[in-house]
C-alpha positions as CSV (number, residue, x, y, z in Angstrom):
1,X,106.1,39.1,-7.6
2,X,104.3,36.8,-4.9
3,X,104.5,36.8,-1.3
4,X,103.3,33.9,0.3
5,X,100.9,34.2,3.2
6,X,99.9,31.8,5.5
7,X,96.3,30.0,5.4
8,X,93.2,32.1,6.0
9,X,91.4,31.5,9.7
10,X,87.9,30.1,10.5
11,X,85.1,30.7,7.9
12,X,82.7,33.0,9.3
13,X,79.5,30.3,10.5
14,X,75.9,32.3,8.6
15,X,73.9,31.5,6.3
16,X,73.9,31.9,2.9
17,X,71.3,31.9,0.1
18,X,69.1,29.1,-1.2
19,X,70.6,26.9,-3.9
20,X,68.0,25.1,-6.0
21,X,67.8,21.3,-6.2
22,X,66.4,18.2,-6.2
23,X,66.0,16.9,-2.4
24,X,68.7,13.9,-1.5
25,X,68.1,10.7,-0.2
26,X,67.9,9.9,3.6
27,X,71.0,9.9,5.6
28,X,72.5,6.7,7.7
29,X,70.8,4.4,9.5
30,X,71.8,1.3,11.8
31,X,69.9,-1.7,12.6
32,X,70.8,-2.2,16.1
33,X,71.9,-6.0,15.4
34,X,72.8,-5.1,11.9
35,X,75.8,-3.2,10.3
36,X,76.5,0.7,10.2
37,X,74.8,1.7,7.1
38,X,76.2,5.1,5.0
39,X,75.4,6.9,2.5
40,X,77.8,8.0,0.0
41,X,77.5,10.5,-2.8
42,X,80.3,11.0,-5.1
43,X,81.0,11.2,-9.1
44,X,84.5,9.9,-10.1
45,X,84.2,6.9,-12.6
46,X,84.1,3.9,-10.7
47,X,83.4,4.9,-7.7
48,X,80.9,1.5,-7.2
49,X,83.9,-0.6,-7.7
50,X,85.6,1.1,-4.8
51,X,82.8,1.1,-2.4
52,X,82.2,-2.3,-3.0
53,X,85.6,-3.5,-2.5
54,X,85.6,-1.5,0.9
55,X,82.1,-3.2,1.7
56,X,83.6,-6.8,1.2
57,X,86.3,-6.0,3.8
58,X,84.6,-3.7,6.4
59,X,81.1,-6.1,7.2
60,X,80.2,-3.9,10.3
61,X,80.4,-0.3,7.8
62,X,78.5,-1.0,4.7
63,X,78.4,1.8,2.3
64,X,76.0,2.8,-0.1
65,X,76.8,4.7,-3.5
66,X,74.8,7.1,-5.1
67,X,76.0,8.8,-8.4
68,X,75.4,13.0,-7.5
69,X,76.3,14.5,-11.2
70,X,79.7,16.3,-10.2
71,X,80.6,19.8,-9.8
72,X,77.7,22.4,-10.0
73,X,74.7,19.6,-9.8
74,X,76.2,17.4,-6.6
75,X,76.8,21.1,-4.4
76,X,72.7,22.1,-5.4
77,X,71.6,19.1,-4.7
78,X,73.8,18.3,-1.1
79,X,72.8,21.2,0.1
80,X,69.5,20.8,-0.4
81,X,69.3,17.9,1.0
82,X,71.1,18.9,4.3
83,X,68.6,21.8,4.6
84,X,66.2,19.1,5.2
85,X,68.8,17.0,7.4
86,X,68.9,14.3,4.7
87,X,72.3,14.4,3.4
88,X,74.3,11.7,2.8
89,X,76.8,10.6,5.2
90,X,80.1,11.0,3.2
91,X,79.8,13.2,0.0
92,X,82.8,14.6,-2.3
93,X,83.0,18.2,-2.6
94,X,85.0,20.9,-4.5
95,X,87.7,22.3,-3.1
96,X,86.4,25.8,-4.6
97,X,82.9,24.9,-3.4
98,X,84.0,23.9,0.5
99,X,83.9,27.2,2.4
100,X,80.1,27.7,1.2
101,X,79.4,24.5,2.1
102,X,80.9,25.5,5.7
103,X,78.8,28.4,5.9
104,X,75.7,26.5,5.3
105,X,76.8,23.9,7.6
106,X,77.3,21.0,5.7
107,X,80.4,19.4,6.3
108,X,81.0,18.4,10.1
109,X,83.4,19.4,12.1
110,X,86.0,16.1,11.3
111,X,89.1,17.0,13.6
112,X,89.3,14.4,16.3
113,X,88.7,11.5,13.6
114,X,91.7,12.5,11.5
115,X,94.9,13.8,12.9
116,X,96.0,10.4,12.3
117,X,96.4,10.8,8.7
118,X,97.2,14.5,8.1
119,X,101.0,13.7,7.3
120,X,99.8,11.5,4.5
121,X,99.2,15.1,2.5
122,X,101.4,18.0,1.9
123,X,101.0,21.6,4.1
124,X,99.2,22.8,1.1
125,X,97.2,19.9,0.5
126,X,95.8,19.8,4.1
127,X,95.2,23.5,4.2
128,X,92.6,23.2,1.5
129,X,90.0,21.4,4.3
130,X,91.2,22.9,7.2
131,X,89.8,26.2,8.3
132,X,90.9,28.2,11.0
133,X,92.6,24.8,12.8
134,X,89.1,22.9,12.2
135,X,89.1,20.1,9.8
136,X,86.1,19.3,7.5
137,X,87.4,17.4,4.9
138,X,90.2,14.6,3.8
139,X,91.8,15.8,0.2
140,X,90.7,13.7,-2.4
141,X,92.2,14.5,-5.7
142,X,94.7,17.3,-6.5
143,X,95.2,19.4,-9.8
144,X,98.1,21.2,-9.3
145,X,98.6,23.9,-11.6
146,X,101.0,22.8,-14.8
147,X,101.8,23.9,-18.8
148,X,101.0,21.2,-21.4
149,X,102.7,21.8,-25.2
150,X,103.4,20.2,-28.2
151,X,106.8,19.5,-27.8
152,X,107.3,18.6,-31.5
153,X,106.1,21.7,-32.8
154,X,108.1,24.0,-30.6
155,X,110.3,22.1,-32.4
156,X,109.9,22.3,-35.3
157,X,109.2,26.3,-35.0
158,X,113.1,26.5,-33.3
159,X,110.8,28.2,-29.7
160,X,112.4,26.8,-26.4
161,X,109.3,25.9,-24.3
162,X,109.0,28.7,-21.5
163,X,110.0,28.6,-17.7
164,X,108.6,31.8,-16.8
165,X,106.1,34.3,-18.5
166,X,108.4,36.5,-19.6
167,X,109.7,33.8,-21.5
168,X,106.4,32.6,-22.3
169,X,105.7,36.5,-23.9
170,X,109.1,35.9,-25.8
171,X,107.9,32.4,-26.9
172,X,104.3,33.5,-27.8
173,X,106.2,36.2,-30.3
174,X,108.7,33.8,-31.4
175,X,105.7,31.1,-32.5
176,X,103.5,34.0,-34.5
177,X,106.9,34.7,-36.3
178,X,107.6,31.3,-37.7
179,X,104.0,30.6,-38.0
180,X,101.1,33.3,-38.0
181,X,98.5,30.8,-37.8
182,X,99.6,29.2,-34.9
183,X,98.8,31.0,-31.2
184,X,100.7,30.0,-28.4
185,X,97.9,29.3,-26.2
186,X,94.1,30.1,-25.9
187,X,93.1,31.7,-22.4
188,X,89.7,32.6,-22.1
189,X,87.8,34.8,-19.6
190,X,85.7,32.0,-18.5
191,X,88.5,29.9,-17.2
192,X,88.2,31.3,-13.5
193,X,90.2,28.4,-12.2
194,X,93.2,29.8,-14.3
195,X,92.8,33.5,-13.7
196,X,92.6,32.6,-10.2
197,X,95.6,30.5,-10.1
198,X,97.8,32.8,-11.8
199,X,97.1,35.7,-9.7
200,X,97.8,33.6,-6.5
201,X,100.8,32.1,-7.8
202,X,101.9,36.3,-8.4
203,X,100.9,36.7,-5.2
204,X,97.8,37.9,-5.2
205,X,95.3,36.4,-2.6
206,X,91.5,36.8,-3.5
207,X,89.6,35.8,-0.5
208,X,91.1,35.4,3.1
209,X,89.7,35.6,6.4
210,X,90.3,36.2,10.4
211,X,87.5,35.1,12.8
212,X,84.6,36.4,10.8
213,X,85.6,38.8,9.3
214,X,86.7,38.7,5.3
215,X,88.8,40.7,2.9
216,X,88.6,40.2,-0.5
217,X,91.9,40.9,-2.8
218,X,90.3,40.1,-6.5
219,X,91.7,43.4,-7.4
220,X,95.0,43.5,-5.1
221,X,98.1,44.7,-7.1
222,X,99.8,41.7,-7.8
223,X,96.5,40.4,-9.7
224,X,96.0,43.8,-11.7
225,X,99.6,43.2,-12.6
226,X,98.6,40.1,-13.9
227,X,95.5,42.0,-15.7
228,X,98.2,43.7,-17.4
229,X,100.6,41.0,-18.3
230,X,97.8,39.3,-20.6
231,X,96.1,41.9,-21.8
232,X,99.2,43.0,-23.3
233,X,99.5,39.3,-24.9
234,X,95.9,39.3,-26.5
235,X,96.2,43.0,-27.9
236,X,99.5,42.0,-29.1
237,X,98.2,38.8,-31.4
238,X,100.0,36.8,-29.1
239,X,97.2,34.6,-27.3
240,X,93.7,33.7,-27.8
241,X,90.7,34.5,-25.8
242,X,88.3,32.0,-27.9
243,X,86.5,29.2,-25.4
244,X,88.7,25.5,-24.6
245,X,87.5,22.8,-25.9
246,X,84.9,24.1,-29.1
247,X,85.3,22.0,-32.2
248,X,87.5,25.2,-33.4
249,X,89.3,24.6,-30.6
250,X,89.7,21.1,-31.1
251,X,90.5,21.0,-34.7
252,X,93.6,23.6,-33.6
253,X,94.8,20.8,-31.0
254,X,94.5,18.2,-33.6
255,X,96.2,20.0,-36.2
256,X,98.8,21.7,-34.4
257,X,97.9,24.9,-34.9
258,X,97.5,25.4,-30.8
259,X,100.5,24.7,-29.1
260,X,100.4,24.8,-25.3
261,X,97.1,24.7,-22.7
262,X,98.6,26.1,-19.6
263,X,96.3,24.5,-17.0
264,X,97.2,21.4,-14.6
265,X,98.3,17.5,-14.8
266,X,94.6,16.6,-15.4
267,X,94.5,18.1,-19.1
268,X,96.3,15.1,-20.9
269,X,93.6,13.6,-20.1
270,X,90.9,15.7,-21.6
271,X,93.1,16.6,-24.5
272,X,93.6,13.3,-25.5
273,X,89.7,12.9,-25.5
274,X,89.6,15.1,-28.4
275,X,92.7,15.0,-30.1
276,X,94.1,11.3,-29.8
277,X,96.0,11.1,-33.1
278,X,98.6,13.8,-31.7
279,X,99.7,11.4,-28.8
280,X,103.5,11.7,-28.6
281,X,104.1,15.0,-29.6
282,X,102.8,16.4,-26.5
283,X,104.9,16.9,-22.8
284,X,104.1,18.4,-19.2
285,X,106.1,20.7,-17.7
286,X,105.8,23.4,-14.4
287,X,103.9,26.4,-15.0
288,X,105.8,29.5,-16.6
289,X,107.2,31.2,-13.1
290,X,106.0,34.8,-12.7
291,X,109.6,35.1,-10.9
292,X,112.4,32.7,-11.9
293,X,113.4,29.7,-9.0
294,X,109.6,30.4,-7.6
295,X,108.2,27.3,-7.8
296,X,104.9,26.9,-6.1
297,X,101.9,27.2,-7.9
298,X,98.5,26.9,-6.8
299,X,95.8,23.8,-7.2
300,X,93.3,24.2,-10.4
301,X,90.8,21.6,-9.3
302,X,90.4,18.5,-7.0
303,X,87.4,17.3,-4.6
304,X,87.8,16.6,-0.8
305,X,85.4,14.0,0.9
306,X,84.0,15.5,4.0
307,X,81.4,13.9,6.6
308,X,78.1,15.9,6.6
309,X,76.6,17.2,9.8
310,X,73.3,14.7,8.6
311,X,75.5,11.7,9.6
312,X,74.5,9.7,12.7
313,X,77.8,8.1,12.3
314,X,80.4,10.8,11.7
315,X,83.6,8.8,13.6
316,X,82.8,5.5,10.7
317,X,82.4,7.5,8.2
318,X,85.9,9.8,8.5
319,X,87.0,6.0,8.4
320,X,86.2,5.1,5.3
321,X,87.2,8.7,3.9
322,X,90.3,8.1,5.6
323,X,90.7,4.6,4.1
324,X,90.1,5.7,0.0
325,X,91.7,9.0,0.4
326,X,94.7,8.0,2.8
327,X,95.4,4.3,2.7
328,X,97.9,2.4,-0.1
329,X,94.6,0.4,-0.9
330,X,92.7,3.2,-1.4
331,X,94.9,5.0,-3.3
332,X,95.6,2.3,-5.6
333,X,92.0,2.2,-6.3
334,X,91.6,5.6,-7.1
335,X,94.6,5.9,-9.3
336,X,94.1,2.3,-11.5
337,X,90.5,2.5,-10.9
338,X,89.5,5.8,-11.5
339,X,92.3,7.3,-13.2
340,X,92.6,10.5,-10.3
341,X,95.6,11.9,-9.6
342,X,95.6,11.5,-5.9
343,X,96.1,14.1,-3.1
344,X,98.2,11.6,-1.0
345,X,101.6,11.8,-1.0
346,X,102.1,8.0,-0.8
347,X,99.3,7.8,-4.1
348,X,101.5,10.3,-5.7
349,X,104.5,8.2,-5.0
350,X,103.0,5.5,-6.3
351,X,101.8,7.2,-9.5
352,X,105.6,6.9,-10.5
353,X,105.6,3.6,-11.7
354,X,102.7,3.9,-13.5
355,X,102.6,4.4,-17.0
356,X,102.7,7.7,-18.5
357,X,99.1,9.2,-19.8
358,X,98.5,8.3,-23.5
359,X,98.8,11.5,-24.4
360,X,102.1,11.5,-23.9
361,X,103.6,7.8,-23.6
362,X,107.3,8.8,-24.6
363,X,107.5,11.6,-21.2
364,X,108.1,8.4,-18.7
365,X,109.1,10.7,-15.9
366,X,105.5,12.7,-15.8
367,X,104.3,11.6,-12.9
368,X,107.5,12.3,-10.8
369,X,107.5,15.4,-12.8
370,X,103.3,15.9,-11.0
371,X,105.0,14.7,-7.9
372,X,107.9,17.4,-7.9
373,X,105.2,20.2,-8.6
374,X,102.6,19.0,-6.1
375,X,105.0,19.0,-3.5
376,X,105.7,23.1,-3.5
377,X,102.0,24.1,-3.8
378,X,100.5,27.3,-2.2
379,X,97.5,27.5,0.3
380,X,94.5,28.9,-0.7
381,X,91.3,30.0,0.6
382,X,88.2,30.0,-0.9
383,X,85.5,32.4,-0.8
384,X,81.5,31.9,0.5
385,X,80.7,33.0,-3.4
386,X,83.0,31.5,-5.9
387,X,80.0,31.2,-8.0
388,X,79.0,34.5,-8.3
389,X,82.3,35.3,-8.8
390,X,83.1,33.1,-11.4
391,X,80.1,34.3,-13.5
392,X,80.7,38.3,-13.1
393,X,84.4,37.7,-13.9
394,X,83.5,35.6,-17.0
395,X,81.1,38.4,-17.9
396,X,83.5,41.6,-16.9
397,X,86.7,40.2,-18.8
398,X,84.9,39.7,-21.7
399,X,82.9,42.8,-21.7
400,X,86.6,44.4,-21.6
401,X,88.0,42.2,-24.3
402,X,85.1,43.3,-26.7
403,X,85.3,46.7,-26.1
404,X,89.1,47.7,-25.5
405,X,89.0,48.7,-22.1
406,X,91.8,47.8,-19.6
407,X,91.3,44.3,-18.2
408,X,92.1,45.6,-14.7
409,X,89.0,47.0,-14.7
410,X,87.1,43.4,-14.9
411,X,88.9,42.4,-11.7
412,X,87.5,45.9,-9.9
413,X,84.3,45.1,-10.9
414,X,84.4,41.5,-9.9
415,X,85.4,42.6,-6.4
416,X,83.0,45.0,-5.8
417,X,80.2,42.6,-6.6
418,X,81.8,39.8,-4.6
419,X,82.0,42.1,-1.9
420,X,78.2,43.5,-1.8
421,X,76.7,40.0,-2.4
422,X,79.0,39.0,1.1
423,X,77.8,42.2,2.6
424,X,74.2,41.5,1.9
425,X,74.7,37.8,3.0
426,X,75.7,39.0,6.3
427,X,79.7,38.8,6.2
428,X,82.2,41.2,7.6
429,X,84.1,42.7,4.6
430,X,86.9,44.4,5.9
431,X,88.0,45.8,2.4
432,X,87.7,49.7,2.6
């Protein structure tokens, strides 16, 4: 069911619209007879430890934390501050968020400080900052796509865990059988990240570009046959569409009542946030294949530091992104410091004599298992409005869920509002 396709070319250089914010501290400055100063905006926990460890070993680069919020509040706020050519130095960006931040000229072009280290990351790893042979990031973090279940109570129910989604369909039935009050697996419309990432591991490929020009694929055929394929589940009693991570939600995790989060080698974590007292009945596994002996699955999160065009120092600061996201020292600081699955190979490796997450302390070969699915993971580009279409889908799947109306048609309407927002921006939409 999926064809893979190589990496999308350049993103198209205009302008997009404003993004509201608060206006960012001042970018680098160097006292002639003093050190390079930078400025460094970023959200993992920890992060001062880590800069402070790289100030007491680099005296001539001194680096200068600032907390930015994550996510949604660190994008407004960076690129409002590089509209008024204040940005910090080095900031961490979502890999989802990236390409807009390229359009509005953000992140600097990074190439000539970094070919040293781009075998340190898989293909698919590297292609998630590089754009049309241009590099303007290093690859932080990774979530690669990945099933989490309660091993016990598969069980206990007599369901083999699945390996592809046919089998998940036959598992989903098999679990409302032995147990009507247990579901499978909640997957609701806002989880873009998932719908996304199951459509691109199918095949489908919702943004991709050549010069600057842009097709959108939202609604190709391979992601309307994934429109299908779940809609069939939810009409069927199989799955839930209810939101993650509501105290309903949460008391189903904790009593055992939901058995699998389908999602990527980050959600231990959060699950064992809310639902400790289940540690050891829980295991990772790959993601249900769409066709059996197809592996490669798509990332569902992860950040990439780039070097903003702000920066009077661009070459010193793709060193120290070089250093945490590329080096052994680095990378053992972001995994026992901050707890990140890294997007290094050699962090990954390293992972492997770690502990397993608490979640699941009895599954001692997860992070060979992470390893082993990170290394078969599929390029993807990103469109200049993730945003928008993350809130239209969210709204159009639901809309469809409520009133009975074939789920296909949220992904139509997605597209076609992806595409006029690009058109009015001022993209080339080839898309007939």
């Amino acid at each position: 069911m999926r064809t893979h396709r190589p990496l999308a070319a350049a993103v198209a250089g205009l302008a997009i619209i404003g993004v509201a914010g608060l206006a960012g501290c001042s970018g680098s400055d160097a006292n002639s007879d003093g050190p390079v100063q930078l400025e460094y905006w970023a959200w993992a926990s920890n992060s001062q430890d880590v800069v402070d460890q790289w100030n007491k070993e680099n005296p001539d680069i001194q680096v200068k934390y600032t907390d930015a919020g994550g996510g949604t509040d660190s994008s407004a706020k960076l690129l409002t501050a590089n509209r008024a050519g204040n940005a910090p130095d080095v900031a961490l960006v979502e890999y989802t968020t990236l390409p807009a931040m390229i359009v509005a000229d953000v992140p600097a072009d990074i190439t000539e400080y970094v070919g040293d280290v781009e075998d340190a990351f898989t293909e698919g790893t590297w292609a998630q900052t590089t754009f049309g042979g241009v590099v303007y990031g290093i690859p932080q973090d990774v979530g690669p796509m990945a099933n989490v279940y309660r091993a016990d109570r598969f069980e206990e129910l007599g369901v083999t865990p699945p390996t592809t989604w046919a089998e998940f369909r036959t598992a989903a039935e098999a679990v409302k059988a032995a147990d009507p009050a247990t579901v499978i697996a909640a997957l609701p419309p806002a989880e873009f990240g998932f719908w996304a990432g199951v459509s691109t591991q199918a095949g489908g490929q919702w943004w991709s570009s050549e010069g600057d020009e842009w097709t959108v694929g939202i609604a190709d055929e391979p992601s309307l046959e994934v429109a299908d394929f779940f809609q069939a589940l939810v009409e069927d009693g199989l799955v839930s569409t209810d939101p993650l991570l509501t105290p309903e939600y949460n008391a189903a995790l904790n009593n055992g009542t939901m058995l699998s989060w389908p999602s990527a080698v980050w959600a231990p974590s959060v699950i064992e946030n809310v639902a400790a007292d289940t540690s050891g009945g829980w295991a990772m596994a790959p993601l249900p294949q769409w066709t059996e002996g197809d592996a490669a699955v798509p990332y569902q999160g992860g950040s990439a530091l780039v070097v903003t065009t702000s920066s009077d120092h661009p070459e010193e600061a793709a060193k120290f992104a070089k250093w945490l996201n590329a080096s052994e020292e680095g990378n053992e600081l972001m995994i026992n410091t901050q707890s990140l699955y890294p997007a290094a190979i050699v962090g990954q490796e390293m992972t492997e004599s770690n502990d397993p997450p608490a979640l699941m302390p009895q599954q001692t070969d997860f992070y060979a298992v992470a390893a082993e699915i990170s290394a078969d993971t599929i390029p993807v580009t990103w469109g200049p409005n993730v945003n928008l279409a993350r809130t239209v889908f969210a709204d159009e799947l639901q809309k469809a869920i409520d009133n009975g109306t074939p789920w296909r048609d949220a992904f139509i309407a997605t597209q076609k509002a992806v595409i006029d927002d690009m058109v009015k921006s001022g993209f080339t939409v080839t898309n007939d």
